[in-house]
Each structure stands twice: as C-alpha cells, then as structure tokens.
C-alpha positions as CSV (number, residue, x, y, z in Angstrom):
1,X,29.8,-0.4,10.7
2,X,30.8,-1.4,14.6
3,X,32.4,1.3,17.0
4,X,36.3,0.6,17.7
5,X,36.0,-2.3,20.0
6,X,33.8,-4.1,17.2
7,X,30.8,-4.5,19.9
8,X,27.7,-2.1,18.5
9,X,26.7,-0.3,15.1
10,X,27.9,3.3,15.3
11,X,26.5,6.1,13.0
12,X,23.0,7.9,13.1
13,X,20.6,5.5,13.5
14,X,17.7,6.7,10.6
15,X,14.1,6.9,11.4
16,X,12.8,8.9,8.7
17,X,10.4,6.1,6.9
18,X,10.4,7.6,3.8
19,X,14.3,7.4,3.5
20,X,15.5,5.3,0.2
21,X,18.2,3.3,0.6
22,X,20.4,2.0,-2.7
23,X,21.3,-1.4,-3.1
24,X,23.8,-2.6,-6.4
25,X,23.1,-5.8,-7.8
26,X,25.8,-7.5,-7.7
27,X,26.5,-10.2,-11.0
28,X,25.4,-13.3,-8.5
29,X,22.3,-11.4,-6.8
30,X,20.7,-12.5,-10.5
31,X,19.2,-15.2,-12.0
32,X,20.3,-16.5,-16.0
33,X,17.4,-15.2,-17.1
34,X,18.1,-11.5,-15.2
35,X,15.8,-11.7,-12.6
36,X,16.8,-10.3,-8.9
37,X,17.2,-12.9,-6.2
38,X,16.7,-12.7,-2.4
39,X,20.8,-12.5,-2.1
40,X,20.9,-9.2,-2.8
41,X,19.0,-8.4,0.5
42,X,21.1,-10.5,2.9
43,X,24.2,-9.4,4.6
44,X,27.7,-9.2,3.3
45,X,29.7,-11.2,5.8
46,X,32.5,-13.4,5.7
47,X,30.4,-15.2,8.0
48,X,27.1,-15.7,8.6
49,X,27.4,-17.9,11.0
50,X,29.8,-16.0,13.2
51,X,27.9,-15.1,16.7
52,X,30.7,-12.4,17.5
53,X,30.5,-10.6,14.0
54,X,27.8,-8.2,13.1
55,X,25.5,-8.9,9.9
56,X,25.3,-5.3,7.9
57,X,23.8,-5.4,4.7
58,X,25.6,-2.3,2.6
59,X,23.7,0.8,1.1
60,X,23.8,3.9,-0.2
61,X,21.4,6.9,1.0
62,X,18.7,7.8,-1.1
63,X,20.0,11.7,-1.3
64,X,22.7,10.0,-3.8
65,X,21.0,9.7,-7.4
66,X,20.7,5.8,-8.4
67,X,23.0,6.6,-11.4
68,X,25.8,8.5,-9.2
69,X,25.8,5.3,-6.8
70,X,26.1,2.8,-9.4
71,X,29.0,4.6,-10.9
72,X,30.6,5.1,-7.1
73,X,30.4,1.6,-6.9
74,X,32.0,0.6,-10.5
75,X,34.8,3.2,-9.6
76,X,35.8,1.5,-6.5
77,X,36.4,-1.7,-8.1
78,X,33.1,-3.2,-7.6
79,X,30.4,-4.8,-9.9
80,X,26.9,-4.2,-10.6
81,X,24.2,-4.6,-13.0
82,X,21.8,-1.7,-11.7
83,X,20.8,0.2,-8.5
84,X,17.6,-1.3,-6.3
85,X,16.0,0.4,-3.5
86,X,14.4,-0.4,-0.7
87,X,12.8,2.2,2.6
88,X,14.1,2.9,5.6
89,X,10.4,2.4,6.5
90,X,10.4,-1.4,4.7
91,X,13.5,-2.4,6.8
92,X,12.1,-1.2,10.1
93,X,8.6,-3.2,9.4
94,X,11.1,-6.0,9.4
95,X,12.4,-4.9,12.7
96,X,16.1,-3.9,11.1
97,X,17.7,-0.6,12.1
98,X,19.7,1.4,9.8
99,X,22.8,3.6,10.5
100,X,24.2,6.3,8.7
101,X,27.7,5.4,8.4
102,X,29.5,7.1,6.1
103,X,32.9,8.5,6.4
104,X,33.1,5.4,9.5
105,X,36.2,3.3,9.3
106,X,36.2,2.4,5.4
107,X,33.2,3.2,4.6
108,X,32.7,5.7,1.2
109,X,30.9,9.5,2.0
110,X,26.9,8.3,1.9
111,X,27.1,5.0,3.1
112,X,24.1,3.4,5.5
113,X,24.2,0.0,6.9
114,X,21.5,-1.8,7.4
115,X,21.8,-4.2,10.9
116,X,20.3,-7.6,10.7
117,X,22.5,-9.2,13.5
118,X,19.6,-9.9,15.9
119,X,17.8,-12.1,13.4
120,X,18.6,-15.8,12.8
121,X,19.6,-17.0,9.3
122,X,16.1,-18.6,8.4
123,X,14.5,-15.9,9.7
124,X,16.6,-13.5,7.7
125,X,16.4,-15.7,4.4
126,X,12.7,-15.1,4.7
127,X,12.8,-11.4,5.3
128,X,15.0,-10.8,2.4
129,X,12.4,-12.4,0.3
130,X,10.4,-9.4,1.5
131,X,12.5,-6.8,0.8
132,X,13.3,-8.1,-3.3
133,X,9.7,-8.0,-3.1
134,X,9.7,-4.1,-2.4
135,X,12.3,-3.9,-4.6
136,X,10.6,-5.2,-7.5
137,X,7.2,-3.6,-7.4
138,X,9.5,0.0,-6.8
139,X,11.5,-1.9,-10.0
140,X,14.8,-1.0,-10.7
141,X,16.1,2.4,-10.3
142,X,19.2,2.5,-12.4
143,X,20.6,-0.1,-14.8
144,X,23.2,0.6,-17.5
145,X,23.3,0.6,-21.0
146,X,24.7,-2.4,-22.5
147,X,28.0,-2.9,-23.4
148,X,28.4,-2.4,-26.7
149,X,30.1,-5.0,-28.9
C-alpha cells in the first residue's frame, strides 16, 4: 500500500523475524501436475515494468489461521487452491520490507504487503525462486477439500 500521494509504502513496517506471512495460490501460481510455481512470490502489478508504480506482493499476517485466510479470500471473490507461507525473517534475508497494511485504502483487516520495488525484475524472478523454496519445505498450510462431484 502507498500513502495518498502514491510515493512510499505506509503501514508498520514488521521486523519481528518469526512473523508468518499467508500467501493464496492463486489457479495460475500452479503447475498441471499441481506443483507451486515461482509466480506466486512475485508482485501483483498491472505493471512490472512501471518505474513510477510500487511492486507489493499481497499477504495475510500469520495471526490469521491459514484456513480463515483462504476462506477471506474465496469470500471476496478471489481464487485459491490453498494457503502458503513464508517469514517476515525469509523476506528480509532477501532484503524486502514488509508493512502492515491493513484497513489502508482497500486493503481487508490483516493485510501485509510485502515491497519489492527496489529490486529489478531478474533479480526479483530469482528471489521468488527462493521464497517457493521456503514455501515448500514449510509445505502447504491450508488447502481445501475437493470439490465433490
């Protein structure tokens, strides 16, 4: 999240190493064959490219339960096929700050962002490799039962 005139991340800024963040896996942030891709720990932006627009990859704070942030999710109209986490502690090793944002503009009670604007697009690719990394050996934290036919 940016302050009014769009020009820095506002919130608390976390330092608490031990803090787990949530992540949803969105349909695309998977392979055919259901296995997490680096996606999931890049940025949602319009535009990556953009120099003048910040690059916040979305979160929930570890004090919600995996299962209650998946189901946040779902009821706000999004998609997901379980919760991931990663550590405040991971994403600072990788130089990335993370704000406590929630209640900010349009973000939902509980939401942190985590700010990767100062780190080029390669760079970033290859960091996010690192966090799905974390990710995996944490494994995942909440993931629905399937649908039933």
């Amino acid at each position: 999240m940016t302050d009014a005139t769009g020009a820095i991340p506002c919130g608390q800024l976390l330092s608490d190493r031990s803090t787990l963040l949530l992540r949803q896996a969105l349909p695309g942030n998977c392979n055919s064959d259901g296995t997490l891709q680096k996606g999931l720990f890049l940025p949602s932006s319009p535009d990556p490219d953009d120099p003048h627009q910040f690059l916040l990859m979305s979160t929930t704070h570890g004090r919600v339960k995996p299962d209650e942030a998946y189901e946040r999710h779902i009821n706000r109209g999004g998609q997901s096929l379980g919760t991931w986490g990663l550590t405040v502690g991971e994403a600072l090793d990788l130089t990335y700050q993370c704000y406590e944002d929630g209640g900010i503009g349009e973000n939902p009670p509980d939401h942190v962002s985590v700010d990767m604007t100062h780190v080029g697009r390669s760079k970033r690719e290859r960091l996010a490799s690192r966090l799905r990394q974390h990710a995996l050996a944490r494994g995942i934290l909440y993931q629905p039962a399937p649908a039933q036919p």
